[in-house]
Each structure stands twice: as structure tokens, then as C-alpha cells.
C-alpha positions in Angstrom: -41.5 -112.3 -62.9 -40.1 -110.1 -60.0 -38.3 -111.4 -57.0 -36.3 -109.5 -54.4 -33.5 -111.6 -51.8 -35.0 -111.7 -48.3 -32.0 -109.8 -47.5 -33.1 -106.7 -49.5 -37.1 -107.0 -49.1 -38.0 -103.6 -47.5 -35.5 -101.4 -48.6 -37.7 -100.9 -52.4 -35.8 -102.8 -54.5 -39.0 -104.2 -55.4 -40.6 -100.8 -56.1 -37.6 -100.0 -58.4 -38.1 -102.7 -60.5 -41.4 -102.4 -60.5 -41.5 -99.2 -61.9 -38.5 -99.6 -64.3 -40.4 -102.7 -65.8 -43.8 -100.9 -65.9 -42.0 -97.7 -67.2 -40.6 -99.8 -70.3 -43.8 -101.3 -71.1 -45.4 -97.8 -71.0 -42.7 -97.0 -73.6 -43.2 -99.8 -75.5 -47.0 -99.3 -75.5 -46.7 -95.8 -77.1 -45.0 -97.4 -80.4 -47.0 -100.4 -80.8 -49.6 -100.1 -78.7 -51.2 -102.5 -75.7 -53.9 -102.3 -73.1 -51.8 -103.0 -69.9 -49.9 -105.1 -67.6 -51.4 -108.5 -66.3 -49.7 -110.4 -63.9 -50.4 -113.3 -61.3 -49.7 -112.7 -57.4 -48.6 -115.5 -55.2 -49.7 -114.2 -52.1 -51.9 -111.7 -50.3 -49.1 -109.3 -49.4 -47.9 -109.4 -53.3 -51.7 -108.0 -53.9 -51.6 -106.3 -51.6 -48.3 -104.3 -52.9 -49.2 -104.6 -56.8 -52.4 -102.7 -56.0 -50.5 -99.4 -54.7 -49.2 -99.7 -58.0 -52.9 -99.3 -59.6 -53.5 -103.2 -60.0 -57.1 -104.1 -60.0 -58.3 -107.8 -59.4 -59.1 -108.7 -63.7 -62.6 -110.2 -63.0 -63.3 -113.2 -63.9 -60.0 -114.7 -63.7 -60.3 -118.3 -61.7 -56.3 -117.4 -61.3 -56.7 -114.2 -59.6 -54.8 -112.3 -61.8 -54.2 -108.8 -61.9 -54.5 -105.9 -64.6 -53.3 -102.3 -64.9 -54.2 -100.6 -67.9 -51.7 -98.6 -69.5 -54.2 -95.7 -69.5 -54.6 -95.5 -66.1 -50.5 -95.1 -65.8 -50.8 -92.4 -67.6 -53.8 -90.4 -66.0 -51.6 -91.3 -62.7 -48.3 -88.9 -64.2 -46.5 -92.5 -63.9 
């Protein structure tokens, strides 16, 4: 789970993390393998920032959790 203070939220410490965690699991993926990155928003906005990432709604989820297939990173140069 990622969290940034409300002092630092808009000055991409999220987005740093966010790529530094999705970076390692890219890494990790190419030695024993994985399909993606699933993860639960808790708001609209958090969506709405996870899907600039490549997050897609993972159907059928009553949770509304989100996917981003380790594939995909890579076809995006991430």
C-alpha cells in the first residue's frame, strides 16, 4: 500500500513510488515470472491516478480492483 503526507501530495512523491514499486515487480517478474500488478483504490481520484499508470478496472471484481499486466509495462518502454 502507498500513501503520501498531505504535505507532499502534488509534488509526485506518489509517482516516484509508484514507479520504483512497479519497476521492482517488473524485475522480479522477469526471474520468476507473474502476470501483473492488482491493487484496490479507495477513491475515485486514486483510479483515476492508477489508470495513467496503465491500470484497467479487472472485471468482475465486486471490490473494484485494478490490474496492470506486466506485459503491457513493457510494450509501454516502462
Amino acid at each position: 500500500q502507498l500513501g503520501v503526507d498531505k504535505t507532499y501530495q502534488g509534488q509526485g512523491v506518489g509517482m516516484s513510488m509508484l514507479r520504483f514499486a512497479l519497476g521492482t515487480a517488473l524485475a522480479a517478474s522477469r526471474q520468476i515470472g507473474g502476470l501483473g500488478v492488482v491493487l484496490h483504490p479507495l477513491d475515485d481520484g486514486l483510479r483515476a491516478f492508477y489508470a495513467r499508470f496503465g491500470f484497467e478496472d479487472l472485471q468482475g471484481d465486486p471490490q473494484g480492483a485494478m490490474i496492470v499486466r506486466f506485459r503491457d509495462l513493457e510494450a509501454s518502454g516502462f
